[in-house]
C-alpha positions as CSV (number, residue, x, y, z in Angstrom):
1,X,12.8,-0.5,28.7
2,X,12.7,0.0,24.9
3,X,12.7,2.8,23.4
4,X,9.2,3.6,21.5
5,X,9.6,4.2,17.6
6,X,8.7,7.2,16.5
7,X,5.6,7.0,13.8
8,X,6.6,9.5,10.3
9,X,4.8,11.1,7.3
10,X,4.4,9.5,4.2
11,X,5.5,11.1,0.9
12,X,1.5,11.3,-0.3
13,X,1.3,12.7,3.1
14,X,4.0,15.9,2.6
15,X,2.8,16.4,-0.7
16,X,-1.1,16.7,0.5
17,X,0.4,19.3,3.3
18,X,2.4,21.6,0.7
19,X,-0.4,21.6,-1.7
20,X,-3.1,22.9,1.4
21,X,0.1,25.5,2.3
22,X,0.6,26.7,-1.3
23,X,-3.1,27.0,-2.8
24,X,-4.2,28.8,0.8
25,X,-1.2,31.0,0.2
26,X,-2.5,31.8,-3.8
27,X,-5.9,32.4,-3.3
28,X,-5.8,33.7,0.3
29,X,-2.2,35.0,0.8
30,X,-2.4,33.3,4.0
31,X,0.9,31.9,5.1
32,X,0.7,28.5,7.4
33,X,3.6,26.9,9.3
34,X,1.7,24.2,10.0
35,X,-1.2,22.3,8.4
36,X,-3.3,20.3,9.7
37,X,-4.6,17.2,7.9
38,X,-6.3,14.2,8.1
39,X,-4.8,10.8,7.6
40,X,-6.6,8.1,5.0
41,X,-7.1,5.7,7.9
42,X,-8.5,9.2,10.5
43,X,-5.5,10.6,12.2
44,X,-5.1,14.2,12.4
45,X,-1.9,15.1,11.9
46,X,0.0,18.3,11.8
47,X,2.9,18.5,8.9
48,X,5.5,21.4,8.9
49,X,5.7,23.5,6.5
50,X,9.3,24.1,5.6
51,X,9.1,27.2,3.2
52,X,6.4,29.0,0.6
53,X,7.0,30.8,-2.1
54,X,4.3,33.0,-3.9
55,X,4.9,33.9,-7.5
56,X,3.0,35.2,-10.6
57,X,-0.3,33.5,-10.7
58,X,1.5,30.0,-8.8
59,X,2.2,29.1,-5.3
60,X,4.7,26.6,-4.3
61,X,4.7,24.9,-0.6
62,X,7.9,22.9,0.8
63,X,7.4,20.1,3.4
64,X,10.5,17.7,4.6
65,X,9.9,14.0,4.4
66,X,9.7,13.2,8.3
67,X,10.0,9.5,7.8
68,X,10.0,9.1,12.1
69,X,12.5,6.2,13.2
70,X,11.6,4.1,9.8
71,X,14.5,3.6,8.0
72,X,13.6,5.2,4.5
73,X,15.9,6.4,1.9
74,X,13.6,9.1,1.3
75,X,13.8,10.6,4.9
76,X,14.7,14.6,5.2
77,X,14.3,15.2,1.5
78,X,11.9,18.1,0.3
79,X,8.4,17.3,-1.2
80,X,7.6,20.2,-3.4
81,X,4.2,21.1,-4.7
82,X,3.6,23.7,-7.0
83,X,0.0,24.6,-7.7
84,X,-1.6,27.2,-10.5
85,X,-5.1,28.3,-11.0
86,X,-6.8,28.2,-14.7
87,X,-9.7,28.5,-16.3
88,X,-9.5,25.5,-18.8
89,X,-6.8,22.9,-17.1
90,X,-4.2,22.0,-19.8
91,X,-3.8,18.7,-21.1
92,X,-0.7,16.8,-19.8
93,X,-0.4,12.8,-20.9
94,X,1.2,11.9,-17.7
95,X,-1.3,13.8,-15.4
96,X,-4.2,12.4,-13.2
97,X,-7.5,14.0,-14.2
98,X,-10.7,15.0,-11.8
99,X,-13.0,17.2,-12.8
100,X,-11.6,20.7,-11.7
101,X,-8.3,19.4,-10.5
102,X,-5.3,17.8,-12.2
103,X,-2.4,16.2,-10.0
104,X,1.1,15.6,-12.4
105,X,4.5,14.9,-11.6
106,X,7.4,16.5,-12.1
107,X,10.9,16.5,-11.5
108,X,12.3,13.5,-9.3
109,X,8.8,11.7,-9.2
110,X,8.6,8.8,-11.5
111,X,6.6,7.9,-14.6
112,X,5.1,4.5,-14.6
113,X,5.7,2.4,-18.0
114,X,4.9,-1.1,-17.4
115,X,1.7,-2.5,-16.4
116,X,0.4,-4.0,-12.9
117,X,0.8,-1.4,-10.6
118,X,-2.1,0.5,-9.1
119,X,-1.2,3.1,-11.7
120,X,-1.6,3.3,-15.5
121,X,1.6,2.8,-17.4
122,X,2.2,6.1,-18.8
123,X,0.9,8.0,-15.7
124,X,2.9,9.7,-12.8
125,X,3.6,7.5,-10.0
126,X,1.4,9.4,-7.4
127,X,-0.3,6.4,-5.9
128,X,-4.5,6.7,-5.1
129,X,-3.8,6.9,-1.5
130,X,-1.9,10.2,-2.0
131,X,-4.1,11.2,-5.3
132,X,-7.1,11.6,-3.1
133,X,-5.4,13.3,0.2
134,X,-4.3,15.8,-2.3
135,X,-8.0,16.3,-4.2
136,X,-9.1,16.6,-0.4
137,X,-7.4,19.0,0.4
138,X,-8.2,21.3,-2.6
139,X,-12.0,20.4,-2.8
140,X,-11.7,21.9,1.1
141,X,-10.3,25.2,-0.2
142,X,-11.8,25.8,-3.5
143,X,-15.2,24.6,-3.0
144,X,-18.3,26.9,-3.9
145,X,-15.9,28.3,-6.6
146,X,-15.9,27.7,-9.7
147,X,-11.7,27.1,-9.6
148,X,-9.4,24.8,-11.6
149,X,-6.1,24.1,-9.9
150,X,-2.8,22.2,-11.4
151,X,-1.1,20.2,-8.9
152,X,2.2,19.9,-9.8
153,X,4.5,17.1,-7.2
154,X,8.2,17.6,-7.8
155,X,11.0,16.2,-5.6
156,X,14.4,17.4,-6.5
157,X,16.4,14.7,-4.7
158,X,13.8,12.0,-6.3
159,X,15.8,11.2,-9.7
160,X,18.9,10.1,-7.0
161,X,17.1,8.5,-4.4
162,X,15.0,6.3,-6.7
163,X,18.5,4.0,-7.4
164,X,18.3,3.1,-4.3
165,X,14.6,2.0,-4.7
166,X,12.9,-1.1,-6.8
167,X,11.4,1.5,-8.7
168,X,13.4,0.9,-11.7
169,X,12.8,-2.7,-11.6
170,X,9.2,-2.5,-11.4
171,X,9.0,-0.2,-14.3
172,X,9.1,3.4,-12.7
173,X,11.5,5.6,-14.1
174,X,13.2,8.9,-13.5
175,X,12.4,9.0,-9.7
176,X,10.6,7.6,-6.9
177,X,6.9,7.2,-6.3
178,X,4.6,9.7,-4.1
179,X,3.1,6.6,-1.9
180,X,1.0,6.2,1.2
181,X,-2.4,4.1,1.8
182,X,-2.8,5.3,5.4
183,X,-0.3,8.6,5.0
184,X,2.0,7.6,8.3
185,X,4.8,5.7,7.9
186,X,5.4,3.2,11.1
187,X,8.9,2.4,12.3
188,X,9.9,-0.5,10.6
189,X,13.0,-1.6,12.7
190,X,12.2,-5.7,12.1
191,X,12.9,-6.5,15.9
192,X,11.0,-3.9,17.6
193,X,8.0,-4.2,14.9
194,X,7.9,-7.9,15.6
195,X,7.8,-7.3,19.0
196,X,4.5,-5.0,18.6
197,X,3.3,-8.0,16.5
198,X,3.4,-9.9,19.3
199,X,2.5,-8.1,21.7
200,X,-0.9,-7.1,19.8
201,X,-1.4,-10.8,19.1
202,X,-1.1,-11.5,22.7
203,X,-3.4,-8.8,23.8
204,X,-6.1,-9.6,21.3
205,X,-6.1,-13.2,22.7
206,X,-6.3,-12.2,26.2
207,X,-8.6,-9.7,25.6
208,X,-11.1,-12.2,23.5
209,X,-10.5,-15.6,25.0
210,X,-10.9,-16.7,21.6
211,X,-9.0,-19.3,19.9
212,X,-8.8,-17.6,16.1
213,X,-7.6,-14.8,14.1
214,X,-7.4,-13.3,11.1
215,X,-4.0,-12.4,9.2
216,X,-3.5,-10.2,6.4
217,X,-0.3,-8.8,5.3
218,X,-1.0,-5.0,5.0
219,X,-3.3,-1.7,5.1
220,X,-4.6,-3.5,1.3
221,X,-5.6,-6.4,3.6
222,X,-7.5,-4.6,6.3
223,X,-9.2,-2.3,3.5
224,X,-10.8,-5.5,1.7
225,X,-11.9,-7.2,4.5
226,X,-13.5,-4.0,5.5
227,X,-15.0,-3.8,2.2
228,X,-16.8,-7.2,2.9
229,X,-18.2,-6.9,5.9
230,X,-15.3,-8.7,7.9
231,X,-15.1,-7.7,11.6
232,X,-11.4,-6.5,11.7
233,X,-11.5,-6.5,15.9
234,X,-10.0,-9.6,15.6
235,X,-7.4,-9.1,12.8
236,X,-3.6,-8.4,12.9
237,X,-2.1,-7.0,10.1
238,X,1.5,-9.3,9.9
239,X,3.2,-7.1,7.4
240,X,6.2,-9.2,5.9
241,X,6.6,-11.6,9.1
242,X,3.9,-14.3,8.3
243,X,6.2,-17.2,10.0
244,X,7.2,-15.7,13.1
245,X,3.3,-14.4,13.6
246,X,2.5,-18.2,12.9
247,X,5.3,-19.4,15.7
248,X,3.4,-16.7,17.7
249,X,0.2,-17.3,16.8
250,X,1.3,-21.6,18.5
251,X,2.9,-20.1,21.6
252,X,0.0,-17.8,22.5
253,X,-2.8,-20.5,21.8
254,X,-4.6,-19.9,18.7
255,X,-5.9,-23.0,16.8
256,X,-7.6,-21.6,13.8
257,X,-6.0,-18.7,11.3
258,X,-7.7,-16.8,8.4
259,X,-5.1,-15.8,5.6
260,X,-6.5,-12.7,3.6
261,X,-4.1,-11.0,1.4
262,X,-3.2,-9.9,-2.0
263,X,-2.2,-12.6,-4.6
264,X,0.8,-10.5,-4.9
265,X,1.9,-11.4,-1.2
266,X,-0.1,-14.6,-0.8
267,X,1.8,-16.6,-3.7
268,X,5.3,-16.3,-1.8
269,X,3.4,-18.4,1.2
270,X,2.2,-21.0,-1.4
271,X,5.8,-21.5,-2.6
272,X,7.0,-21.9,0.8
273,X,8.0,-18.4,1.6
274,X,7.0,-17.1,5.2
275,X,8.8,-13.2,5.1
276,X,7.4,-12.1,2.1
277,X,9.7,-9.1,1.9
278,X,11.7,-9.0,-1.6
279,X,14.9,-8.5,-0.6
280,X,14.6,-12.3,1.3
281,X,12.3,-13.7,-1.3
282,X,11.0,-13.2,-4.4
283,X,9.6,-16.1,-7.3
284,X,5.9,-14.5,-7.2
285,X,5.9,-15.4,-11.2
286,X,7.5,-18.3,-11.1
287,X,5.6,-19.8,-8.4
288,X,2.3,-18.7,-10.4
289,X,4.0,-20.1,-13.4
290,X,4.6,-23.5,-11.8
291,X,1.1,-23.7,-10.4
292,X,-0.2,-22.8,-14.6
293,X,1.7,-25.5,-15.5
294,X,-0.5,-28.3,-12.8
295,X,-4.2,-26.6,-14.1
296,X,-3.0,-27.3,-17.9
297,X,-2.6,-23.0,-18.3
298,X,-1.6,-22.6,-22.1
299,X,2.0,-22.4,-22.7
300,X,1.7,-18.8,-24.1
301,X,-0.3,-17.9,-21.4
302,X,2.4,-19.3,-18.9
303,X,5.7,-17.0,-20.7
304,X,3.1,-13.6,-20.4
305,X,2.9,-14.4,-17.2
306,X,6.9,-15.3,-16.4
307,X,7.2,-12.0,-18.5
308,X,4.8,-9.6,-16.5
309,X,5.9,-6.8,-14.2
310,X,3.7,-7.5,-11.6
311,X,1.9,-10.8,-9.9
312,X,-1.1,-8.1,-10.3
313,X,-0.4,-8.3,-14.4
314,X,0.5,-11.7,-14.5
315,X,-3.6,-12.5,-13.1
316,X,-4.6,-11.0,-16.5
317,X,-2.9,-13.7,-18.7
318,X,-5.0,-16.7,-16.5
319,X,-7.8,-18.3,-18.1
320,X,-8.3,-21.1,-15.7
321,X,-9.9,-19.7,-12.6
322,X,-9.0,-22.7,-11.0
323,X,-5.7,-21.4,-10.6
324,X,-6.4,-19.4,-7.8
325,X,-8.2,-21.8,-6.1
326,X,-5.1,-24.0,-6.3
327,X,-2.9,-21.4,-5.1
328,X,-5.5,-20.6,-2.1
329,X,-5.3,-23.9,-1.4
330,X,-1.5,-24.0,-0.9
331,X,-1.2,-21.0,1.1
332,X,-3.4,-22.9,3.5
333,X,-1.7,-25.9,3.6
334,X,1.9,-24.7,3.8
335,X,0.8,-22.7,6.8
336,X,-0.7,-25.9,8.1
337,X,3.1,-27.6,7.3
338,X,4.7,-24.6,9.4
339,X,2.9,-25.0,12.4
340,X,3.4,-28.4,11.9
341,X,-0.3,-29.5,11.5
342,X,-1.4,-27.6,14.8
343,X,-3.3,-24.7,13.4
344,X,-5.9,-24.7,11.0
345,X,-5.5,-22.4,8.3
346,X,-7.8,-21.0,5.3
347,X,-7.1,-18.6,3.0
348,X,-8.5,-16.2,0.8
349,X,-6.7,-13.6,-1.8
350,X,-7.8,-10.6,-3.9
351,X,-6.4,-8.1,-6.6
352,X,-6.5,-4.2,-5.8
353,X,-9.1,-3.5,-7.4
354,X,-11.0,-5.0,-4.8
355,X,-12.2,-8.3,-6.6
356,X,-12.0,-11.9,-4.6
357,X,-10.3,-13.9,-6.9
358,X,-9.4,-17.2,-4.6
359,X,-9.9,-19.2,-1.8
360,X,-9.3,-22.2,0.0
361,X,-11.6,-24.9,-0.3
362,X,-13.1,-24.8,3.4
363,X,-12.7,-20.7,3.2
364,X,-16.4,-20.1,3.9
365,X,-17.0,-22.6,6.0
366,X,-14.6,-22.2,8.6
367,X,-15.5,-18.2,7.8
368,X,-18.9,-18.7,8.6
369,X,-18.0,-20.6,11.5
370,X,-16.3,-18.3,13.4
371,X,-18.5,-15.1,12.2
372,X,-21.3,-17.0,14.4
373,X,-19.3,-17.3,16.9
């Protein structure tokens, strides 16, 4: 019998529980060994607190990056958060603003400098995932007051562990970023995840009777179709695996497959990529760049885009919409190709922020098909 994988915290997640353990500890000089919080996608969890230190007018609160059985490079190093109360908050470039509380990085958590990631260039790398665990927790304690709090994320082992990272390749320098869109990290052993892949594939299928599903390739994924109404009972988030939840998906009996991902992922699919994760794959801009070249995309539009950071920064360079269309279009039919024509696939792909910026050309129909169903 296997061995169940242990599920961990997220960085955002440690750095939400040592701000709730240092602010209670300032204002309240309550000290808490463990703090209880709520997960972005509902879990309660309860996060250690590994030391607290109260100084003048600061507090600081410790947590150790729990990562479970996941194999992360940032597991076991301290998250530190010191927070200070003021009446006017200071002005720091790099710092995320909201109304009465600012969130900044310090030592060991990077700055971001180029553009396309869901961060400002110029900003810490605390992602919004973590940004608003962190405002949650000290709206909780400071509310009815008329309290202005610094957040202030350092890791001290950051600076060394981000080399080990693609931080500096995307642009984020001096250490690593304080991530997290549901704030636990699942084990991410590739056998045993496939294997729960499977299994929930299989279940959903016996459970349902029904002969379709709908893909997407993360927690990004399942937020947008949420976001449009999209009944996500009958979705399976793939992660990185799309071809071996496609040879699945023909072994357990489904006929008809809705892709719904970020363009960022989506594109590797449309170039004939099925594990999307970057240390197999990579050409996002070149595939994007190729596909320019078919719509007639202007030639300096093409080398921004072969230039950009990010798939998500190369979308701004596009002028011809139609681009997306045809790269919806080819995501679909290269699934079609690797189940060798006996699923039906449709696909649709969207940006963070939240827009729709693609789809196959039979998206809505086979969409509305199975929605009355």
């Amino acid at each position: 019998m296997k061995k169940q994988l242990k599920s961990g915290y997220t960085t955002g997640t440690c750095a939400a529980a040592a701000t709730t353990a240092a602010l209670e500890l300032l204002i309240s000089n309550r000290k808490r060994e463990i703090i209880e919080i709520k997960s972005l996608n509902g879990i309660d969890l309860k996060v250690p607190i590994h030391s607290l230190k109260l100084g003048k007018e600061w507090a600081r609160g410790v947590v150790l990056k729990n990562s479970g059985d996941d194999p992360d490079v940032t597991n076991g190093i301290e998250i530190c958060v010191k927070v200070k109360l003021y009446k006017e908050l200071p002005q720091i470039e790099k710092a995320h603003y909201f109304d009465n509380i600012a969130i900044v990085g310090g030592r060991g958590v990077g700055l971001v400098t180029k553009k396309g990631l869901q961060v400002p260039a110029g900003k810490s790398a605390i992602n919004p995932g973590p940004q608003k665990m962190i405002r949650d927790a000290v709206q909780e304690i400071i509310k009815g007051t008329d309290k202005k709090v610094l957040v202030k994320v350092y890791i001290p082992q950051g600076k060394a562990k981000a080399l080990k990272t693609f931080n500096p390749r995307l642009g984020i320098t001096g250490g690593i970023s304080v991530l997290g869109s549901t704030g636990i990290v699942k084990p991410m052993s590739e056998e045993a995840w496939k294997d729960s892949l499977y299994v929930e594939l299989k279940v959903l299928k016996e459970n349902t009777a029904r002969d379709w599903v709908i893909f997407a390739f993360g927690n990004h994924g399942k937020a947008f179709c949420e976001s449009m109404g999209v009944d996500t009972t009958q979705m399976v988030v793939v992660s990185n695996y799309i071809g071996f939840m496609i040879d699945s998906a023909m072994e357990i009996g489904f006929k008809r497959v809705l892709l719904i991902g970020h363009i960022g992922k989506a594109i590797k699919i449309a170039g004939g990529i099925f594990n999307t994760h970057s240390r197999v794959a990579d050409g996002r801009l070149e595939i994007l760049s190729a596909n320019a070249v078919l719509v007639d995309e202007p030639r300096e539009n093409i080398l921004k885009i072969l230039e950009s950071n990010t798939v998500e920064e190369a979308c701004q360079y596009v002028e011809k919409n139609e681009l997306f269309r045809l790269i919806a279009n080819k995501v679909a039919s290269k699934s079609v190709e690797y189940s060798r024509g006996e699923i039906e696939f449709q696909s649709a792909l969207f940006t963070f922020s939240g827009n729709l910026i693609g789809e196959s050309d039979d998206f809505k129909k086979l969409a509305g098909d199975l929605v009355e169903k």
